[in-house]
N, C-alpha and C positions, 0 to 999 in steps of 0.2 A: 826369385824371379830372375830370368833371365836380361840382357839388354836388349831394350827395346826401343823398337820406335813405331809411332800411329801410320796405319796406309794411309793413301787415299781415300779411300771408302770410308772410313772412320772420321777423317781429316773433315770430311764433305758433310758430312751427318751432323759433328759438331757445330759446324757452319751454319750450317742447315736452321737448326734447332735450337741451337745457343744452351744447349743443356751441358752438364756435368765439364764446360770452364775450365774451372776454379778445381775439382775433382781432378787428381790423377790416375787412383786406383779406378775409381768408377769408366774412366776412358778407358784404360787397359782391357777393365770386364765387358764394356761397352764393343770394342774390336772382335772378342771373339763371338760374342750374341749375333752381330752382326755378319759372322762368319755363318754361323750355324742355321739362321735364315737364307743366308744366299742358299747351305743345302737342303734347307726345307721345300725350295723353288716355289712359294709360296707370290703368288701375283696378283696386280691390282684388281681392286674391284672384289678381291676375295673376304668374303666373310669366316674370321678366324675366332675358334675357343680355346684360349691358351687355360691349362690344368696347371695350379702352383707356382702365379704369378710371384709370389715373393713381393720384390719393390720392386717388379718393370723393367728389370734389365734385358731380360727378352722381349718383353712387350714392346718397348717401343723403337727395337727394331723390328718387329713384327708391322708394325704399325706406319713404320715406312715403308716397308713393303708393299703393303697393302695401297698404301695412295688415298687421296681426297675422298674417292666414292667405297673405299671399302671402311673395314671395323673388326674390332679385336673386341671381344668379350673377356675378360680378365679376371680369373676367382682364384680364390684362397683360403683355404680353412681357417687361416692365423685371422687372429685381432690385427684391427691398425696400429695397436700400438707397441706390436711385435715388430724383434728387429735392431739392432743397431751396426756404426755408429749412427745413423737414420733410423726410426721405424717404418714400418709398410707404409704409416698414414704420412708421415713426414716427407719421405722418397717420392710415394705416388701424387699428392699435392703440386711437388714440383712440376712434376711430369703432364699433368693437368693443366699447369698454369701455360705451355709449350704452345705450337698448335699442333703437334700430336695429339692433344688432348680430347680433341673431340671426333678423335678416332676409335677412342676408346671408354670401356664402359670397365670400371673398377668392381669387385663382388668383394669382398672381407667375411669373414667370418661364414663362409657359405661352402658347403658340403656338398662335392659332385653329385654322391648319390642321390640329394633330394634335389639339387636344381632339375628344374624346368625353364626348356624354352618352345615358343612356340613355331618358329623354322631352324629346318636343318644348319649347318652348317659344310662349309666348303673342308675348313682342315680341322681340325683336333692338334694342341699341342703340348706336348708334356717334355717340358727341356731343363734337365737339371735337378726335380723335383720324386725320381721314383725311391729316392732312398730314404725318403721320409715313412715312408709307409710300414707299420709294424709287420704287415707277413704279407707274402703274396698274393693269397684269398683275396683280398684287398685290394689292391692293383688290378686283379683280375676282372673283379665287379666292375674296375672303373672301364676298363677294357671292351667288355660286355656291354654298357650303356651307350659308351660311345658307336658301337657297331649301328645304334639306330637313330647316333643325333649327328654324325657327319659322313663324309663321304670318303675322306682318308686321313689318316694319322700319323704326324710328325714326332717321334721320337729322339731324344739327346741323354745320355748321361757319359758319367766316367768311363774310360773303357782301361778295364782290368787289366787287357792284355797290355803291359809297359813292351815298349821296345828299344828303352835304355836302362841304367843301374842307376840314373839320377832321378830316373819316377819310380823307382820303387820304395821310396821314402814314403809316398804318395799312397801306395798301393799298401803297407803296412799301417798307417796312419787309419786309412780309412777301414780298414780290418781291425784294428784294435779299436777304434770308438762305436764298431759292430759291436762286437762283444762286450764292448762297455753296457750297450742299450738293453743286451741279451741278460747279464747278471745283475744291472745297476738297473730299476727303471728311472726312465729320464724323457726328456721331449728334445735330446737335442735332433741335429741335422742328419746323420745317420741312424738309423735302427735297422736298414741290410745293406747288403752291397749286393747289387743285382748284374750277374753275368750279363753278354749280351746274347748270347744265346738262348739265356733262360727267359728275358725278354722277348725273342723270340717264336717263342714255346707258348707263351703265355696269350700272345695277340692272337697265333695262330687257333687256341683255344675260341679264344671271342669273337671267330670268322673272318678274322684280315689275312688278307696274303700279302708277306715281305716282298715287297718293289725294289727296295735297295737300300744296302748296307754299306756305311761308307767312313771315312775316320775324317775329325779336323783335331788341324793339330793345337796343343792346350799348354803345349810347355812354357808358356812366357807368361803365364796366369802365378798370382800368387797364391792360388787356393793349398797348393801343396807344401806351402809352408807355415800355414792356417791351419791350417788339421793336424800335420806334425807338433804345434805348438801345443795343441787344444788337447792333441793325445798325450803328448808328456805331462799338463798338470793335472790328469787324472789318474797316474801310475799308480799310488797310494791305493787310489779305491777299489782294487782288485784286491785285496784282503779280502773282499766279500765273494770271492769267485772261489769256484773249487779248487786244490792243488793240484792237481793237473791240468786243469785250465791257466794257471799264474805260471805254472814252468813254459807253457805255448807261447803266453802275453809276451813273459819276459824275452822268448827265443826273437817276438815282432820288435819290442824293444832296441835290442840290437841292432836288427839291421834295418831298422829305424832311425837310428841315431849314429849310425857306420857312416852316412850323408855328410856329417860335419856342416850343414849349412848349405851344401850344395846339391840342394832337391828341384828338380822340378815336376812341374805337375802332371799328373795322368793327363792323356788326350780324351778326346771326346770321342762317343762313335754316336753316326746317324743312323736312324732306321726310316725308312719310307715304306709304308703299307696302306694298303684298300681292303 
């Protein structure tokens, strides 16, 4: 991670809320969520469905957003007691205890494709959460559903395209714990790494039209030194991978670890679609 310091907008929220204190990484993750809401342009009074809640670190910037009269619906496939150094049920308790809390409505263990709700929804939000998903099919259904339970769709992930040599530590990181998921099976936090184009592709499939594509920048995050870590103690487990697949690994290896410790993280790209 780079040197940092909190804006005001972060500064203000903490104030605000008295959440995450004592938390220094969680404030760091907190500033960019809060970034990624301002380009969701998501406003009061709006009713929101965030996909892939995790522990609320988008949520409850979402949820300021939104104000007193609005509401975040918040689901999850995981258990609450997935997760550390918090689990989901641990984190979101917090958050609960706030008065964000009764802004929002927690789902655990609850699968897009059979939730039901009884009115629409203003946005759809899926920020951070499309690399979990084993294949695209996948995604695609969620895509499809949502076409007839909100009225537009806020997307966020990594964005591949690096445009320095200090995220591509990042960018190889998260390509090797791809293919970890590909030969090893696992649950971790990668199983694709989705262009943003191909995300593109995929919404336009489910009847949305791209509103705007946009980048925020991610490099002060320490996620890109998380995933470089996470990818080196699994080098070993590519024995189970074809030989020619372990000469590619080892080629990401490299200039994976070419960084020397001075990685930062992939940016974010926003999608806005109806």
């Amino acid at each position: 991670m780079t040197s940092f310091q909190l804006n005001k907008n972060t500064e203000a929220f903490l104030l605000t809320y008295n959440l995450f204190g004592d938390d220094i990484i969680q404030q760091v993750q907190l500033q960019h969520r809060l970034d990624l809401v301002k380009a969701f342009r998501i406003k009061k009074g709006m009713k929101v469905l965030e996909i892939g809640c995790g522990q609320g670190d988008t949520t409850v910037a979402i949820a300021d957003s939104v104000g007193e009269n609005g509401h975040v619906t918040a689901i999850d496939i995981a258990n609450p007691e997935y997760g550390a150094p918090l689990t989901l049920g641990q984190a979101t308790e917090r958050i609960k205890k706030s008065t964000l809390g009764e802004r929002i409505t927690f789902n655990f263990e609850t699968d897009f494709i059979t939730f039901k709700s009884d009115e629409p929804f203003d946005i759809a939000v899926l920020s951070h959460c499309s690399w979990y998903f084993k294949c695209p099919e996948d995604l695609l259904l969620y895509f499809k559903k949502l076409r007839s339970m909100a009225k537009s769709i806020c997307f966020a992930d990594w964005d591949l395209d690096f445009t320095c040599m200090r995220q591509r530590a990042h960018f190889c990181a998260a390509s090797i714990l791809a293919m970890y998921s590909n030969y090893v099976n696992n649950d971790g936090n990668i199983q694709n790494v989705f262009h943003k184009t191909h995300i593109q592709e995929l919404l336009k499939v489910a009847g949305f039209s791209i509103e705007k594509l946009s980048t925020v920048d991610a490099t002060y995050l320490q996620d890109g030194q998380w995933e470089k870590s996470f990818a080196n103690s699994l080098r070993q487990e590519f024995v189970k991978a074809p030989l020619m697949i372990q000469t590619l690994i080892n080629s990401y290896y490299e200039l994976m670890n070419a960084s020397n410790g001075e990685e930062n993280s992939l940016n974010s790209f926003v999608l806005l679609a109806k």
